[in-house]
BAFI-3210 file (N, C-alpha, C; in Angstrom, 3 decimals, decimal comma, padded with zeros to 6 digits):
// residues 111
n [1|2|3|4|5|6|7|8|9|10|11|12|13|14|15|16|17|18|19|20|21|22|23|24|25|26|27|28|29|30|31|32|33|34|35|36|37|38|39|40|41|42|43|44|45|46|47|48|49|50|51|52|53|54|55|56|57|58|59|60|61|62|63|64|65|66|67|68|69|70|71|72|73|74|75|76|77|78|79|80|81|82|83|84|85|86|87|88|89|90|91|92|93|94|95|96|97|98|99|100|101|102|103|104|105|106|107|108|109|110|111]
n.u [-001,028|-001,466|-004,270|-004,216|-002,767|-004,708|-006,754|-005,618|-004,789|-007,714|-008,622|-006,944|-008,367|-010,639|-010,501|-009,168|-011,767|-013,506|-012,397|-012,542|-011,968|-012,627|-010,426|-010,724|-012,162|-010,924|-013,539|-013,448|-014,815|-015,918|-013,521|-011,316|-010,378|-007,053|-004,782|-001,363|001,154|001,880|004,818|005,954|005,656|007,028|009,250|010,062|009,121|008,060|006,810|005,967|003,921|002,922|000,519|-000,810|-004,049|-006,473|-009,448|-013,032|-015,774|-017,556|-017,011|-015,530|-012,160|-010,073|-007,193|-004,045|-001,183|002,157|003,784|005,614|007,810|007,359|009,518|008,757|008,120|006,070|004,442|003,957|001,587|-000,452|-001,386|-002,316|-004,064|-005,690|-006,767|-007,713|-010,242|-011,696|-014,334|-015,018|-015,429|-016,472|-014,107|-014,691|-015,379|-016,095|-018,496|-019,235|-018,859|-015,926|-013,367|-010,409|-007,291|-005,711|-003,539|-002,693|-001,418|-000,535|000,585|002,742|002,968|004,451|004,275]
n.v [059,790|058,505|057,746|055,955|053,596|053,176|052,542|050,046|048,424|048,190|046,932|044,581|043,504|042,940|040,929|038,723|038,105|037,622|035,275|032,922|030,529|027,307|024,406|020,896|018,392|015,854|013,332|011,388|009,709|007,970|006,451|003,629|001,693|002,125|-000,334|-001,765|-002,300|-005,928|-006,667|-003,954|-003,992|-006,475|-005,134|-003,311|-000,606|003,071|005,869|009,383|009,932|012,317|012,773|013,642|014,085|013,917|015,062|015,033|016,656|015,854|014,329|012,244|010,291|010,944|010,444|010,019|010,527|010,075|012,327|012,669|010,787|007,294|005,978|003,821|001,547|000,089|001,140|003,877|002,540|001,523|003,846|005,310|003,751|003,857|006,492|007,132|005,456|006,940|009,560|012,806|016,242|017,723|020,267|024,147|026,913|030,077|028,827|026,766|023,188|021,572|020,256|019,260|019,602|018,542|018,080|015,629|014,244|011,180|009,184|007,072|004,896|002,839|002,688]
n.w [-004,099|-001,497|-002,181|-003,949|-002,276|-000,637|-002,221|-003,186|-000,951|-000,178|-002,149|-002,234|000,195|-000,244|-002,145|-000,761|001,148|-000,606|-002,010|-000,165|000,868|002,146|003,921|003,170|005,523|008,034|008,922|011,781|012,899|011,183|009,942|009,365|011,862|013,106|012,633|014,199|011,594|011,635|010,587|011,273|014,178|014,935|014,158|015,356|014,784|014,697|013,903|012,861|010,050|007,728|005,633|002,619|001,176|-001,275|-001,697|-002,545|-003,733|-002,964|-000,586|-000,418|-000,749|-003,198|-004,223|-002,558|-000,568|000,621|001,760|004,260|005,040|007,363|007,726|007,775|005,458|006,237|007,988|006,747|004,824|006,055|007,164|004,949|004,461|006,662|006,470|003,442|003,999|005,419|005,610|004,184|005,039|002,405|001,051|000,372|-001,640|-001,787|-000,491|-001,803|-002,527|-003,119|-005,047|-003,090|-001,919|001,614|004,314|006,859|009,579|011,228|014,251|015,086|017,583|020,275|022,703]
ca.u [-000,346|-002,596|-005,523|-003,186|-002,739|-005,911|-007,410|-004,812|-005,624|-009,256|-008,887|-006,389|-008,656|-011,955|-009,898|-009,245|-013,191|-014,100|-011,679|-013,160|-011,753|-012,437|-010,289|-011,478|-011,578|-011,700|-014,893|-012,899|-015,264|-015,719|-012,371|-011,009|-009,726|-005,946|-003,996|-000,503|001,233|002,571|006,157|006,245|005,766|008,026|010,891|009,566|009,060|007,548|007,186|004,829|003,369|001,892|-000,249|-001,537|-005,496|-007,281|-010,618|-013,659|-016,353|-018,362|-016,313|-014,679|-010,842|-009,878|-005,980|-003,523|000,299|002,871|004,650|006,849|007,581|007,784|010,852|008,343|007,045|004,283|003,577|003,389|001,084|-001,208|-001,403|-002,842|-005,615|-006,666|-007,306|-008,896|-011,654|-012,131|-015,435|-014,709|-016,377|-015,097|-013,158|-015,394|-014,372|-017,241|-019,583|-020,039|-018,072|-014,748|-012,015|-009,465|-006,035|-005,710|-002,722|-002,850|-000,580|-000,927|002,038|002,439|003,968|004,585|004,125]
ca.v [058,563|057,982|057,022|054,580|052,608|052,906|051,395|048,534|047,787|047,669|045,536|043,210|042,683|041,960|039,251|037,739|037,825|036,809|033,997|032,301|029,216|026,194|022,959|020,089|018,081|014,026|013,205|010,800|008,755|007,174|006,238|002,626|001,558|001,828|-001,489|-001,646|-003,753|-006,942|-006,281|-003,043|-004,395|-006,960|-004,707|-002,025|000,321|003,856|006,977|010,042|010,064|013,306|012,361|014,848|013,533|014,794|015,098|015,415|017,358|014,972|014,136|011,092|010,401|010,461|010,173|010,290|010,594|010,269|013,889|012,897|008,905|007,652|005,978|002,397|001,592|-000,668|002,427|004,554|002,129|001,615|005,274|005,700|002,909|004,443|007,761|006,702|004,958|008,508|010,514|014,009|017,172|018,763|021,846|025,166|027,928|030,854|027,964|025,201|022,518|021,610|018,877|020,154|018,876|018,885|017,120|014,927|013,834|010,150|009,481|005,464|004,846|001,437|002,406]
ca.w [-003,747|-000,168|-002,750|-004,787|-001,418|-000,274|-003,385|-003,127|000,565|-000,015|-003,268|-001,458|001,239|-001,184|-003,205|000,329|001,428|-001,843|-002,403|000,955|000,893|003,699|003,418|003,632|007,252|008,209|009,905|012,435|013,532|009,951|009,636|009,469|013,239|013,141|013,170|014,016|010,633|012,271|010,455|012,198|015,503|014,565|013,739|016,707|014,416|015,215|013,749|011,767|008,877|006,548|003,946|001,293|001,009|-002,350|-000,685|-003,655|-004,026|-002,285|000,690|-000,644|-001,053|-004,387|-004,002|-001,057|-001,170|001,486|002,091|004,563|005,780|008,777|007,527|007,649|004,484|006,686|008,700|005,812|004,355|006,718|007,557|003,864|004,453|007,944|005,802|002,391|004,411|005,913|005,084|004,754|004,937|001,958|001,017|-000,165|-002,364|-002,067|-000,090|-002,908|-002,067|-003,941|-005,024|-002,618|-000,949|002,616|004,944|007,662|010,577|012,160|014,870|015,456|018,845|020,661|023,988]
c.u [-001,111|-003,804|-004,774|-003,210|-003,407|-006,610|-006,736|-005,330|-006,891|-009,301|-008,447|-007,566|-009,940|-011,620|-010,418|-010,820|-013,773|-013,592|-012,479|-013,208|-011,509|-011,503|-011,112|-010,912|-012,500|-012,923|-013,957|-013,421|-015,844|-014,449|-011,981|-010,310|-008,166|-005,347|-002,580|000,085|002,350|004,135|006,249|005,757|006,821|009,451|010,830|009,818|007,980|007,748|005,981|004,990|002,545|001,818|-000,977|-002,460|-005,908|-008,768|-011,700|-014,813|-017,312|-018,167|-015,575|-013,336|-010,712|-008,427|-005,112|-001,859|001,089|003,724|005,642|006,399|007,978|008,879|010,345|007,280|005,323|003,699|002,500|001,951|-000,737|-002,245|-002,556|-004,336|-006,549|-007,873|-008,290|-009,919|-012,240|-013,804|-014,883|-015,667|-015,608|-014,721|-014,208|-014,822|-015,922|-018,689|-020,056|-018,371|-017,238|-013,688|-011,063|-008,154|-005,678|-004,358|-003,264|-001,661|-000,860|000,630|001,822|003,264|003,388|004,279|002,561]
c.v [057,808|057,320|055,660|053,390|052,375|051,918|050,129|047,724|047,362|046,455|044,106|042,979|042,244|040,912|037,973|037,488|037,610|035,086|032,864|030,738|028,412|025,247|022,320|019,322|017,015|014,543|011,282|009,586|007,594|006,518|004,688|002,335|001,371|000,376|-001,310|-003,054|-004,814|-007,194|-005,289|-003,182|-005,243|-006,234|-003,523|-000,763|001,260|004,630|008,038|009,973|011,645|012,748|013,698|013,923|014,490|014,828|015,669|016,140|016,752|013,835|012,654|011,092|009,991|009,872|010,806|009,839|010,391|011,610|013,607|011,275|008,961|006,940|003,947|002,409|000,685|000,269|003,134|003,991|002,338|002,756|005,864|004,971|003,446|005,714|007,492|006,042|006,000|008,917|011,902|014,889|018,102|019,963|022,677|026,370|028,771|029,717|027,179|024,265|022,039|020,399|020,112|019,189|019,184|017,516|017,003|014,025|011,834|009,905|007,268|005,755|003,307|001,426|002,216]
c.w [-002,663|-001,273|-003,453|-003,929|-000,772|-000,958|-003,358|-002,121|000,186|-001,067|-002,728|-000,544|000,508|-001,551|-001,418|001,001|000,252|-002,574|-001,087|001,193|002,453|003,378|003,585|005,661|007,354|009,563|010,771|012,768|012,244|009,382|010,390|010,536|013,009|013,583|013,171|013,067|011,843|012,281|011,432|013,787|015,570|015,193|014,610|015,939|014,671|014,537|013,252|010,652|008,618|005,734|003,496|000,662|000,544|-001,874|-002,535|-003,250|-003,150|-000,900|000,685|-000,836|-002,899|-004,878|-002,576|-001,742|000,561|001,296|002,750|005,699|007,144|009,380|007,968|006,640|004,918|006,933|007,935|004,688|004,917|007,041|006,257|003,735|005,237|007,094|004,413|003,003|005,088|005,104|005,457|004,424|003,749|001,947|000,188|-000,757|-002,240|-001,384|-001,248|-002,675|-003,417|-003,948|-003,974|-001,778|000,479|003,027|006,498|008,280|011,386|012,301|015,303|016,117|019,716|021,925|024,183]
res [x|x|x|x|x|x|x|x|x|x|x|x|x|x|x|x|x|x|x|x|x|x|x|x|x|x|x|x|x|x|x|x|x|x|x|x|x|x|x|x|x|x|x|x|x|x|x|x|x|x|x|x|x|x|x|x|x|x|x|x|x|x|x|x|x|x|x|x|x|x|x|x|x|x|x|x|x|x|x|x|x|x|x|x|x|x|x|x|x|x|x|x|x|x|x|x|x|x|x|x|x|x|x|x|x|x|x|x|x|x|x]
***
């Protein structure tokens, strides 16, 4: 039985050093200068945004989603432009780089 769960352990932990997956991750300083939208100053709106950014093989955005609003569809808008003008470094599976999905936080605040 001790060999049974030995062999498991060791297999589980190969998968996991063999699977070796990076995400991907914005390169920041490529990224479109945040504007606050003029409605949402307007209407003093504030809040976060997650976006779920498809990141390609080649560090480009290929699609982007809102996950969770920030309860301003300008915000949320905006939030999606800042990021698709992103360059990213992408995501690796075994070191060759990969379509991969990664999320992202931006917090709009008025003060």
């Amino acid at each position: 039985m001790k060999k049974i769960i030995l062999a498991v352990a060791l297999l589980a932990s190969f998968v996991s050093v063999s699977a070796n997956e990076i995400a991907p991750s914005v390169d920041k300083q490529t990224c479109e200068k945040p504007i606050y939208p003029k409605s949402a100053l307007m209407n003093e709106e504030s809040g976060t945004v997650v976006l779920s950014v498809l990141v390609g093989p080649d560090g480009s955005v290929v699609e982007s989603k809102v996950e969770k609003s920030s309860g301003s569809k300008a915000l949320d808008k905006a939030t999606q432009k800042i990021y698709t003008s992103c360059k990213f470094k992408p995501g690796a599976k075994d070191g060759k780089p990969q379509q991969a999905w990664t999320k992202l936080e931006y917090v709009w605040n008025l003060s």
